[in-house]
Biotite code that builds the C-alpha atoms (Angstrom):
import biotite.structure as struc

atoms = struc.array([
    struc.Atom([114.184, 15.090, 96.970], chain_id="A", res_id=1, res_name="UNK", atom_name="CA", element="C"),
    struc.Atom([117.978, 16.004, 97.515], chain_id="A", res_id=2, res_name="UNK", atom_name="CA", element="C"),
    struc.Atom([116.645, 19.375, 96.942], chain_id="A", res_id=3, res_name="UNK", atom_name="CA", element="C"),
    struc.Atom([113.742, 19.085, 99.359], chain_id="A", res_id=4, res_name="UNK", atom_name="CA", element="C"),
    struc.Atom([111.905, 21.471, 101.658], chain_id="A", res_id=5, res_name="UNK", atom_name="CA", element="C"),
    struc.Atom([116.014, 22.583, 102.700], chain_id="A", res_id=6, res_name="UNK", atom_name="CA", element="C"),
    struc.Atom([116.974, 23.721, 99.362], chain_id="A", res_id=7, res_name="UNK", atom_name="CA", element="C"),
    struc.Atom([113.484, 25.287, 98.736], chain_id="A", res_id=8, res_name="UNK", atom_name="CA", element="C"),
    struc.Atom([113.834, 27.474, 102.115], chain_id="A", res_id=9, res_name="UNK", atom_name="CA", element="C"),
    struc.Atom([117.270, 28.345, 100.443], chain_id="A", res_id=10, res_name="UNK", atom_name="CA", element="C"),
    struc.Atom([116.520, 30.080, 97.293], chain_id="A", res_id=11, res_name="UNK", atom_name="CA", element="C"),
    struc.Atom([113.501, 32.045, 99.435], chain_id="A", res_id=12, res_name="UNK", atom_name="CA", element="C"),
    struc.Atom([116.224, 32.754, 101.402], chain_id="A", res_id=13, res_name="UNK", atom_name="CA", element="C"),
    struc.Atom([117.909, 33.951, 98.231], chain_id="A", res_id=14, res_name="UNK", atom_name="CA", element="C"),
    struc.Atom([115.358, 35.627, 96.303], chain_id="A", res_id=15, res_name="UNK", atom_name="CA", element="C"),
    struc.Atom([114.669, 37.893, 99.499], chain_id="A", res_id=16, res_name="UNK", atom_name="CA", element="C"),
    struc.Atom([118.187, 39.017, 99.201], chain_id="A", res_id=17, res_name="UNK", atom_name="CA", element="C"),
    struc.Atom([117.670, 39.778, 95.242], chain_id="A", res_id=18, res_name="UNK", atom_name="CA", element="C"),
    struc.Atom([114.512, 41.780, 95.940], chain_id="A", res_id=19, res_name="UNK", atom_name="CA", element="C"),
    struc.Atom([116.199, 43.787, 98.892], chain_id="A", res_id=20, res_name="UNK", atom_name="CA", element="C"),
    struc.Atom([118.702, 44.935, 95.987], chain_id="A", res_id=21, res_name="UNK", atom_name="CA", element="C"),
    struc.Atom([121.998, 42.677, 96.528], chain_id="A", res_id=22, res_name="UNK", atom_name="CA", element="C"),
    struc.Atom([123.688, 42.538, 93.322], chain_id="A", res_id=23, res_name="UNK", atom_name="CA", element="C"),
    struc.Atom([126.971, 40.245, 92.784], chain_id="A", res_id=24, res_name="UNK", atom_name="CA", element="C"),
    struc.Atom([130.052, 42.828, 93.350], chain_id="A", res_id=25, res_name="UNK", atom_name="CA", element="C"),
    struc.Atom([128.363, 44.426, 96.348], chain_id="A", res_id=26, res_name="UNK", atom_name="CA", element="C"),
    struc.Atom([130.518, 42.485, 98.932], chain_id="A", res_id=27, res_name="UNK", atom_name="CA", element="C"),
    struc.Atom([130.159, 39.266, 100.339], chain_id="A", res_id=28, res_name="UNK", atom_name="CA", element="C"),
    struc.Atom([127.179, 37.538, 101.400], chain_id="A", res_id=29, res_name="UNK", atom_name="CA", element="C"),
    struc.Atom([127.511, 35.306, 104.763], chain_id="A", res_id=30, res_name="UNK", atom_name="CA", element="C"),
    struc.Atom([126.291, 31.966, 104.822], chain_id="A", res_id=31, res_name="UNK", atom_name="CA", element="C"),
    struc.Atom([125.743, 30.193, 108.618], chain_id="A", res_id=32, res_name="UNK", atom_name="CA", element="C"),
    struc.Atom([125.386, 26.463, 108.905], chain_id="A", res_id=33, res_name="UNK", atom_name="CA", element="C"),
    struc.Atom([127.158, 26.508, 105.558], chain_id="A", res_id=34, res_name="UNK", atom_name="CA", element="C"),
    struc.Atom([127.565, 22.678, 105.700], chain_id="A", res_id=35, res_name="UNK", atom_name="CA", element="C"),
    struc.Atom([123.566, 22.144, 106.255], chain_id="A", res_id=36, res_name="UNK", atom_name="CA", element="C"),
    struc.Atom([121.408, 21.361, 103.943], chain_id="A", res_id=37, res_name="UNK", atom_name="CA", element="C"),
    struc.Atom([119.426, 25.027, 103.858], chain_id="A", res_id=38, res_name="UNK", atom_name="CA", element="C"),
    struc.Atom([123.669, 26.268, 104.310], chain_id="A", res_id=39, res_name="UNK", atom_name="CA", element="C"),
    struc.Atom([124.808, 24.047, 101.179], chain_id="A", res_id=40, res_name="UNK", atom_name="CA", element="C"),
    struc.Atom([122.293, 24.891, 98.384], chain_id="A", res_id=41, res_name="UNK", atom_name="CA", element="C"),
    struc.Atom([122.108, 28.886, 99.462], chain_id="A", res_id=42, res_name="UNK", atom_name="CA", element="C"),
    struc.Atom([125.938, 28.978, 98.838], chain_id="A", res_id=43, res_name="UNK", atom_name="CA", element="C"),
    struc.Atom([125.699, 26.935, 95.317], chain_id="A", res_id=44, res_name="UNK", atom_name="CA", element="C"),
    struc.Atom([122.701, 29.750, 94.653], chain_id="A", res_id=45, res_name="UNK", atom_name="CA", element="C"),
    struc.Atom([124.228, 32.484, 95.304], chain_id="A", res_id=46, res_name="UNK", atom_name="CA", element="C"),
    struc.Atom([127.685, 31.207, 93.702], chain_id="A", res_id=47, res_name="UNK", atom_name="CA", element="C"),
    struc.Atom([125.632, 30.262, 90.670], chain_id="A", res_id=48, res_name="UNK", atom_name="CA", element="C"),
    struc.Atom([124.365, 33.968, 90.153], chain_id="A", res_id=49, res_name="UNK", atom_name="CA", element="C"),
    struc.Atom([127.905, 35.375, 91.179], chain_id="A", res_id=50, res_name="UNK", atom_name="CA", element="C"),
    struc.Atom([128.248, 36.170, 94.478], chain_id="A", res_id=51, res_name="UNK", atom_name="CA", element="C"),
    struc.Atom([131.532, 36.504, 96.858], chain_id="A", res_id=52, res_name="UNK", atom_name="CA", element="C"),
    struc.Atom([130.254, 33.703, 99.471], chain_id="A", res_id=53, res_name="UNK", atom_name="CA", element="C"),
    struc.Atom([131.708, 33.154, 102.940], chain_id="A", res_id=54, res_name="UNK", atom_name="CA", element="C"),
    struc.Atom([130.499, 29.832, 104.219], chain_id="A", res_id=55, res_name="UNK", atom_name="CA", element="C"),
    struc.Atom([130.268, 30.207, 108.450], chain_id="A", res_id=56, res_name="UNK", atom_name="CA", element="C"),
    struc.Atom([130.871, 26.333, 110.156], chain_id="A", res_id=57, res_name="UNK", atom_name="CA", element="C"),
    struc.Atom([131.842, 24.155, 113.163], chain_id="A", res_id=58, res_name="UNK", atom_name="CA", element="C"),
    struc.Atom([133.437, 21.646, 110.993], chain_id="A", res_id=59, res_name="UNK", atom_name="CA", element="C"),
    struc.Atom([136.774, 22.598, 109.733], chain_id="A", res_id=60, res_name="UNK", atom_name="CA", element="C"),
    struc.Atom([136.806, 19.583, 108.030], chain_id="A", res_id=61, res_name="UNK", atom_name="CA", element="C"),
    struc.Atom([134.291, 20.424, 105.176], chain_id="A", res_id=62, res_name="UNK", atom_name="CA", element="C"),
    struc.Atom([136.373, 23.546, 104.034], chain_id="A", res_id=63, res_name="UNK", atom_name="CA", element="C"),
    struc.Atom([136.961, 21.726, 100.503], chain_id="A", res_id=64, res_name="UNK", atom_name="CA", element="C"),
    struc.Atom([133.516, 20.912, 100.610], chain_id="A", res_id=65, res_name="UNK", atom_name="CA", element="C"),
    struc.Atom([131.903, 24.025, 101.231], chain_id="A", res_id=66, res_name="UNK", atom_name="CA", element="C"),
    struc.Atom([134.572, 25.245, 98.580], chain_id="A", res_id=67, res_name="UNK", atom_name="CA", element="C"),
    struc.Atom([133.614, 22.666, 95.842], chain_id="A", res_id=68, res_name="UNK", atom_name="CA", element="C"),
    struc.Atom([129.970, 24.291, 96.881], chain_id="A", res_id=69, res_name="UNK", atom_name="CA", element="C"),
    struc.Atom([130.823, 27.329, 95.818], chain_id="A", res_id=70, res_name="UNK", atom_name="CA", element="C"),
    struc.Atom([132.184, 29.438, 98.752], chain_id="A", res_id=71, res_name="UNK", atom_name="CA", element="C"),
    struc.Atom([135.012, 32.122, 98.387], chain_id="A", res_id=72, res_name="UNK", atom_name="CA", element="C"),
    struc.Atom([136.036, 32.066, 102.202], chain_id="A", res_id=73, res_name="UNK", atom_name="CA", element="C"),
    struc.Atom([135.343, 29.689, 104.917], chain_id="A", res_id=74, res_name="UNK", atom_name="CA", element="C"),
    struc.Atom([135.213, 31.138, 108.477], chain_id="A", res_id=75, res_name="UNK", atom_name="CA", element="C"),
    struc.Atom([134.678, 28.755, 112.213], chain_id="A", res_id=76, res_name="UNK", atom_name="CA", element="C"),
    struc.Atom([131.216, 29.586, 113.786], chain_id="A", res_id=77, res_name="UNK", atom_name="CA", element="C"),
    struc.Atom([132.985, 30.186, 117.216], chain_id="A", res_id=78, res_name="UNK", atom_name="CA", element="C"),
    struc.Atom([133.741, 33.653, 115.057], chain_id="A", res_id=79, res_name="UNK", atom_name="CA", element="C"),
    struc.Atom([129.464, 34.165, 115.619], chain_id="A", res_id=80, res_name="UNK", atom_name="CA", element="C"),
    struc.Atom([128.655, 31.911, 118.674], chain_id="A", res_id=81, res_name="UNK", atom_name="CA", element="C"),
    struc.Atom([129.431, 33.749, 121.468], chain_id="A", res_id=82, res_name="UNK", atom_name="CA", element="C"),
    struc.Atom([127.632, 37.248, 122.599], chain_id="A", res_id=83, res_name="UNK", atom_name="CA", element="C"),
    struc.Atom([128.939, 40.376, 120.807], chain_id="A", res_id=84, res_name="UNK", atom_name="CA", element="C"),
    struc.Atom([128.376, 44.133, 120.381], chain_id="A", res_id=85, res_name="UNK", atom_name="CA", element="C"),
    struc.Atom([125.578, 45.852, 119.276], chain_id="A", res_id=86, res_name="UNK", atom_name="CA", element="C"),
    struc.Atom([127.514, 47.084, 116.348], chain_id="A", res_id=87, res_name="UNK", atom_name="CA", element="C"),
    struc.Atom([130.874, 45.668, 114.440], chain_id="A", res_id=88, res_name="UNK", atom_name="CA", element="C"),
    struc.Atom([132.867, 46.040, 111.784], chain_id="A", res_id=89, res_name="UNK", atom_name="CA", element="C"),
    struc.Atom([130.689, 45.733, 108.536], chain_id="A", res_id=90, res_name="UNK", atom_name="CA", element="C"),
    struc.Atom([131.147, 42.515, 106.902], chain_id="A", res_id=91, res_name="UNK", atom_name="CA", element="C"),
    struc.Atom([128.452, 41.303, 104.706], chain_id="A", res_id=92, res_name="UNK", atom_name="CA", element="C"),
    struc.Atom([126.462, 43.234, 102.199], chain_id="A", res_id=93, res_name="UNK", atom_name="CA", element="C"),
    struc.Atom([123.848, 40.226, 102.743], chain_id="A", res_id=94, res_name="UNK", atom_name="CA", element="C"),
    struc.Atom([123.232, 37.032, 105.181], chain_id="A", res_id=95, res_name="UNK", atom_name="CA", element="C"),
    struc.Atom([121.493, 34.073, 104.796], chain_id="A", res_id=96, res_name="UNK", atom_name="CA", element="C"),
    struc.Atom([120.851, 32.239, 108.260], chain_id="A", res_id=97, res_name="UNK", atom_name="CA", element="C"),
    struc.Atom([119.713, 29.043, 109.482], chain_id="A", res_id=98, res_name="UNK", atom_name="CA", element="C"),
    struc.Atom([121.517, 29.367, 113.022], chain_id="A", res_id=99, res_name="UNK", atom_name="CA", element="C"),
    struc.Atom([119.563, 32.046, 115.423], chain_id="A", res_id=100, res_name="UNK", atom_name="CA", element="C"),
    struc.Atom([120.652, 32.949, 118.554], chain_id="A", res_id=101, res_name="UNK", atom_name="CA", element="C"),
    struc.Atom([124.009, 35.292, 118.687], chain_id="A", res_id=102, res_name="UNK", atom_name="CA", element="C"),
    struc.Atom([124.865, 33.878, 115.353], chain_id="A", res_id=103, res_name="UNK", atom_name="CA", element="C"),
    struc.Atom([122.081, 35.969, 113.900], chain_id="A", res_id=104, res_name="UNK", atom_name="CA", element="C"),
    struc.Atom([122.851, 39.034, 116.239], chain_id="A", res_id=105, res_name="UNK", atom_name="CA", element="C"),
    struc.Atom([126.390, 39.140, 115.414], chain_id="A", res_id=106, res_name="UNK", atom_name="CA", element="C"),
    struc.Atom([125.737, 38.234, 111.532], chain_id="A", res_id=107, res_name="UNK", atom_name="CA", element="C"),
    struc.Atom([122.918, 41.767, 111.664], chain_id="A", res_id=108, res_name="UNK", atom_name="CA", element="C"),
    struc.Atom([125.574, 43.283, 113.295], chain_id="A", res_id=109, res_name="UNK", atom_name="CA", element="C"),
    struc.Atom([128.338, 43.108, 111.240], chain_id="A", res_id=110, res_name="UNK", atom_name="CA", element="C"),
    struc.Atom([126.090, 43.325, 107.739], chain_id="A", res_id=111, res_name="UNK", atom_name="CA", element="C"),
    struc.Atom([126.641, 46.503, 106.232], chain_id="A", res_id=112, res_name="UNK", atom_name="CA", element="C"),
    struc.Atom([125.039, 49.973, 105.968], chain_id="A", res_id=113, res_name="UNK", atom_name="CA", element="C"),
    struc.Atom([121.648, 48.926, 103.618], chain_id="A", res_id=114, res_name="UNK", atom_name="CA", element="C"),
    struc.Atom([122.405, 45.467, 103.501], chain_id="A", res_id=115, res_name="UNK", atom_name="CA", element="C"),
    struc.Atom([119.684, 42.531, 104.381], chain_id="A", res_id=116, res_name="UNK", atom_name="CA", element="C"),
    struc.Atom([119.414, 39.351, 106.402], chain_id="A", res_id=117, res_name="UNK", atom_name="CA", element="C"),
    struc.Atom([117.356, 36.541, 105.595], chain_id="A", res_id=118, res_name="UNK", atom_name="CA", element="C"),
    struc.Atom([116.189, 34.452, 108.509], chain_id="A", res_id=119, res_name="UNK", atom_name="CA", element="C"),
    struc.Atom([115.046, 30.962, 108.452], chain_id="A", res_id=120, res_name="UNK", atom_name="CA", element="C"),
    struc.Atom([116.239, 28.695, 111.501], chain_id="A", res_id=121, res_name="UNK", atom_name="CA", element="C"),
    struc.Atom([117.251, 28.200, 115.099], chain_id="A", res_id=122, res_name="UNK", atom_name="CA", element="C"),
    struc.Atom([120.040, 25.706, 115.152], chain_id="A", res_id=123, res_name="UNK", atom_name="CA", element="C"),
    struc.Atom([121.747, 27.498, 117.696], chain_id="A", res_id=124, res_name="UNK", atom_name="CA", element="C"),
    struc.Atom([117.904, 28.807, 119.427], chain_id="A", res_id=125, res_name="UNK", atom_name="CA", element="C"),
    struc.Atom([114.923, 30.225, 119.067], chain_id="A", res_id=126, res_name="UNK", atom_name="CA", element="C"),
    struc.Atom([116.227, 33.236, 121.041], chain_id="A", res_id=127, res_name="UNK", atom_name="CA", element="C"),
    struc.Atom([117.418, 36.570, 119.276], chain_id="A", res_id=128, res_name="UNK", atom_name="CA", element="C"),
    struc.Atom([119.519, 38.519, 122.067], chain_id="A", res_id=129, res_name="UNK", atom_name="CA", element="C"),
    struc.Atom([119.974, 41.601, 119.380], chain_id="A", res_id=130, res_name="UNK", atom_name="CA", element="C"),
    struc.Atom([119.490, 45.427, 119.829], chain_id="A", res_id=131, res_name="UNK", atom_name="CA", element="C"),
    struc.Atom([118.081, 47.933, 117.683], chain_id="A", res_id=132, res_name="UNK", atom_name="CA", element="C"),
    struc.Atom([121.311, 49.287, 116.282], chain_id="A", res_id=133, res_name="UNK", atom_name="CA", element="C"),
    struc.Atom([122.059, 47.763, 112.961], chain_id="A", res_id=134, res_name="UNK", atom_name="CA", element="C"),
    struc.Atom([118.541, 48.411, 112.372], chain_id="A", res_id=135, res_name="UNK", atom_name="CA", element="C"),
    struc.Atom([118.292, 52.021, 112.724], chain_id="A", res_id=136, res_name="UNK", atom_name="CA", element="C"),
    struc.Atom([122.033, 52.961, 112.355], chain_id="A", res_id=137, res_name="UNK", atom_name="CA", element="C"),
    struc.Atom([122.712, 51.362, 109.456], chain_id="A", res_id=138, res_name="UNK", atom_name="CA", element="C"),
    struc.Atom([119.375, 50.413, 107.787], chain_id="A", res_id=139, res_name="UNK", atom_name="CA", element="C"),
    struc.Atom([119.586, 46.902, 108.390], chain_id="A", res_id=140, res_name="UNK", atom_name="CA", element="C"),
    struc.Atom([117.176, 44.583, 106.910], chain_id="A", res_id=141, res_name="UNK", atom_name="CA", element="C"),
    struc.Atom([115.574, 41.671, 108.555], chain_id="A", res_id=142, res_name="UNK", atom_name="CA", element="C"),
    struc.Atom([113.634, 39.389, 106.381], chain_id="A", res_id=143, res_name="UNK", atom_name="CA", element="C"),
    struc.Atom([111.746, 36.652, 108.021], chain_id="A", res_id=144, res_name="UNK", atom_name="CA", element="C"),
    struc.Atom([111.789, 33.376, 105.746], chain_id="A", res_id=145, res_name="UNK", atom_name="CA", element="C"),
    struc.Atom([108.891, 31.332, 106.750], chain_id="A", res_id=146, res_name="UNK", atom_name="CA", element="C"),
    struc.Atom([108.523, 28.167, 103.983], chain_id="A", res_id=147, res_name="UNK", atom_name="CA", element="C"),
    struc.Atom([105.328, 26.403, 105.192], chain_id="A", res_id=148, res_name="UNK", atom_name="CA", element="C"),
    struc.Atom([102.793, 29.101, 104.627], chain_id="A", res_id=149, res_name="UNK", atom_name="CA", element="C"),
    struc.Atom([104.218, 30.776, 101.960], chain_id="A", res_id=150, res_name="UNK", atom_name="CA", element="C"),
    struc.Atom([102.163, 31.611, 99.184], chain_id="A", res_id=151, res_name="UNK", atom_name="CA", element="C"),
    struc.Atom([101.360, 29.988, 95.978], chain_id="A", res_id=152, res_name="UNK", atom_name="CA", element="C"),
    struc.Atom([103.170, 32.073, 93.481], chain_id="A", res_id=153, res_name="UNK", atom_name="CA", element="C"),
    struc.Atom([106.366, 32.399, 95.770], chain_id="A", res_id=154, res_name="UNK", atom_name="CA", element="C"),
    struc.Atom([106.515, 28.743, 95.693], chain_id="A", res_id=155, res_name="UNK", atom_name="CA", element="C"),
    struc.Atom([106.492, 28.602, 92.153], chain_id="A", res_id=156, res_name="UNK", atom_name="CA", element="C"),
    struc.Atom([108.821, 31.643, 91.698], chain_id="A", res_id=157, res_name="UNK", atom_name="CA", element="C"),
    struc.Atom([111.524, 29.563, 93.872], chain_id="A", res_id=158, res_name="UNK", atom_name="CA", element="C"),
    struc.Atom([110.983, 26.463, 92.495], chain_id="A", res_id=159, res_name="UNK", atom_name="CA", element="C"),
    struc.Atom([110.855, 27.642, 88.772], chain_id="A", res_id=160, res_name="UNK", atom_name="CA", element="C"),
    struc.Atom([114.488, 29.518, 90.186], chain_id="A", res_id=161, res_name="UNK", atom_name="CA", element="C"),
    struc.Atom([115.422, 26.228, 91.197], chain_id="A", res_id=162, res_name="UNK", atom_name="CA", element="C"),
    struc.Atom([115.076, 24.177, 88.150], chain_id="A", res_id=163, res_name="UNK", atom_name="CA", element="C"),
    struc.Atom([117.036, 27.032, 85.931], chain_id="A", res_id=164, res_name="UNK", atom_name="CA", element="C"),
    struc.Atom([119.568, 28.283, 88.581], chain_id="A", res_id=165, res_name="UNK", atom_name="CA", element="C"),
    struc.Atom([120.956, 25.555, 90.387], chain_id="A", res_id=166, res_name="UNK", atom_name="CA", element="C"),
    struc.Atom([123.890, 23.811, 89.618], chain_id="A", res_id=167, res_name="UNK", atom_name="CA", element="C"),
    struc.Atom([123.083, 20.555, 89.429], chain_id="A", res_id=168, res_name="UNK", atom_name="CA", element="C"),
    struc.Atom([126.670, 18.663, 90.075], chain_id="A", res_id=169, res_name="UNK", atom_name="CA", element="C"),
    struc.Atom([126.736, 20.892, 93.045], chain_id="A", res_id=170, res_name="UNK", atom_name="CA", element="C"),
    struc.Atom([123.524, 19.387, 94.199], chain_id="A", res_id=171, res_name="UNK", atom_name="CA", element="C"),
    struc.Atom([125.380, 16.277, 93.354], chain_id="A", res_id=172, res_name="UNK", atom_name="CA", element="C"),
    struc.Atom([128.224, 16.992, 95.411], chain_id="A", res_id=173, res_name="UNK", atom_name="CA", element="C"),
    struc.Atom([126.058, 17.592, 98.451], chain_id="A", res_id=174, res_name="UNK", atom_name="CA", element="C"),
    struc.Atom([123.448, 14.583, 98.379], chain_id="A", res_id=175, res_name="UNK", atom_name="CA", element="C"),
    struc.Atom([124.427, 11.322, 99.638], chain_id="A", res_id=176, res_name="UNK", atom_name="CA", element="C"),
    struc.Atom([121.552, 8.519, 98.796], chain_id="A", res_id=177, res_name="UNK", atom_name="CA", element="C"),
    struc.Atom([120.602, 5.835, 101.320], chain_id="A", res_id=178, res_name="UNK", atom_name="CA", element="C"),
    struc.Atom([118.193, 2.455, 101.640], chain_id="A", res_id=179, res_name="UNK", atom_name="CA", element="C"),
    struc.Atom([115.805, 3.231, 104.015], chain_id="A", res_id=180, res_name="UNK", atom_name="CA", element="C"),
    struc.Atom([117.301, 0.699, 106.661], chain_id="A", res_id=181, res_name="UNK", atom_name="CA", element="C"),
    struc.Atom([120.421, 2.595, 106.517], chain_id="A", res_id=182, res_name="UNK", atom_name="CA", element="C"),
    struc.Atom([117.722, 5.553, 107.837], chain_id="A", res_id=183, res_name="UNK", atom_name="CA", element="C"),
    struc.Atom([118.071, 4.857, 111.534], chain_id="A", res_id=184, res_name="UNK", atom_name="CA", element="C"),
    struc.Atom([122.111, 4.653, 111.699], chain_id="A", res_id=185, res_name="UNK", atom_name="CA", element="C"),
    struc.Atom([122.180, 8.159, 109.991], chain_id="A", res_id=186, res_name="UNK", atom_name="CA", element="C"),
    struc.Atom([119.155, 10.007, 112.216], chain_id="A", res_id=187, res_name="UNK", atom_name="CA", element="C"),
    struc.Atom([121.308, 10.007, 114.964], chain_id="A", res_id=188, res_name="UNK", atom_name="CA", element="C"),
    struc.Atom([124.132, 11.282, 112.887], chain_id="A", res_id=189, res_name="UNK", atom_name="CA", element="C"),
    struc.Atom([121.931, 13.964, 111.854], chain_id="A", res_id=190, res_name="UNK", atom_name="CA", element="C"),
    struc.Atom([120.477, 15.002, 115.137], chain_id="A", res_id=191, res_name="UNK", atom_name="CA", element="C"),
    struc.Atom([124.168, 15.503, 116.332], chain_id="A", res_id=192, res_name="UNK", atom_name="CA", element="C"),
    struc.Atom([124.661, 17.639, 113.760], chain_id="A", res_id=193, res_name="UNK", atom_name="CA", element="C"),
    struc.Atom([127.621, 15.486, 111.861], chain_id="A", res_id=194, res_name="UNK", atom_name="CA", element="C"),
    struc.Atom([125.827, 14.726, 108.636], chain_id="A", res_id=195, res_name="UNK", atom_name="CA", element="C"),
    struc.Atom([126.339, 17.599, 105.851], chain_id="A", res_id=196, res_name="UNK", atom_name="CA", element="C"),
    struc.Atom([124.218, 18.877, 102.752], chain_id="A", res_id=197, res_name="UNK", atom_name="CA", element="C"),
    struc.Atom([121.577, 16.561, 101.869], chain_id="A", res_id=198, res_name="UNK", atom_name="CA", element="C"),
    struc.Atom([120.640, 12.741, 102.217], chain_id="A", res_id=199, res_name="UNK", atom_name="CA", element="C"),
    struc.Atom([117.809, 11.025, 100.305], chain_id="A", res_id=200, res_name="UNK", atom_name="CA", element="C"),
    struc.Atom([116.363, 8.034, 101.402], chain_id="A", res_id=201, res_name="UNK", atom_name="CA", element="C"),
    struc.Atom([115.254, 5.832, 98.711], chain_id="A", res_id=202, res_name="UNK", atom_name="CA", element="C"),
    struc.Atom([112.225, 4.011, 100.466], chain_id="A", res_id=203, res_name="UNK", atom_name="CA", element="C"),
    struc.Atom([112.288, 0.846, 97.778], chain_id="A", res_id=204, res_name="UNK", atom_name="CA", element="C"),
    struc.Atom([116.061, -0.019, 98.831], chain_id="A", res_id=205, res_name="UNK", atom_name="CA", element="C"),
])
């Protein structure tokens, strides 16, 4: 369970990078809501199989963190909050992103001529206030990550990738364990956003 439905949407997340043809050495892949669950285990994946990782957060305090994780570089999310250009400087060869909103437009807009972005949440909003320019300027790649209806052997792909690839005293380092009365001090915790990788609630404690 520290893995979960979080670190499951993470290596689809990852694997659609793979098969758009990002290789480790190709530049570095951006991570948003580094310090999430989805954020934590896609930046131990990608470390794992080599990549140059910058880790994108609000919480300045979980730089060691996110490093222990497996990130290169850690960069503040104010950097992709706010409304941007259509185009800027290229950055990433690859993104993985669990924000939305001008986080995802800026992130397509600074990812690099060919690279890909792999989509999967909305913790800044549902709304994508892009343009068409990374896509057909630079060849841009938007991959939609959807993990409930996903089909049968893509499951098994990521989970079989999940059992051999990930690290598992990273996944150690991210998962705090809780009784399940401690459950309603943390929700709130979580709902504000201050809680980071992954906690399990052990429902017999």
């Amino acid at each position: 369970m520290a893995i979960g439905t979080a670190g499951y949407t993470a290596m689809l997340c990852c694997l659609a990078l793979r098969d758009a043809g990002l290789e480790p050495g190709g530049g570095d892949v951006l991570v948003t809501g580094a310090s999430g669950g989805v954020g934590s285990i896609a930046i131990a994946i990608l470390a794992g199989w080599g990549f140059r990782v910058t880790a994108s957060t609000g919480k300045s305090a979980e730089t060691d963190f996110l490093r222990a994780m497996g990130a290169a570089s850690v960069i503040d999310r104010a950097e992709l909050a706010a409304p941007g250009k259509p185009l800027q400087k290229e950055r990433w060869s690859g993104v993985v992103d669990s924000v939305g909103s001008h986080t995802l437009a800026n992130a397509c807009a600074q990812t690099r001529y060919g690279g890909a972005v792999a989509a999967c949440g909305l913790a800044q909003g549902m709304d994508f206030p892009a343009t068409v320019a990374p896509f057909i300027l630079r060849g841009v790649r938007l991959l939609g990550i959807d993990s409930v209806m996903c089909p049968r052997a893509r499951r098994r792909l990521a989970w079989e990738r999940l059992a051999s690839d990930l690290d598992r005293a990273r996944l150690e380092n991210a998962t705090v364990e809780i009784g399940l009365a401690g459950a309603i001090e943390v929700a709130p915790e979580l709902l504000a956003g201050k809680v980071r990788g992954r906690v399990v609630v052990d429902v017999n404690a």
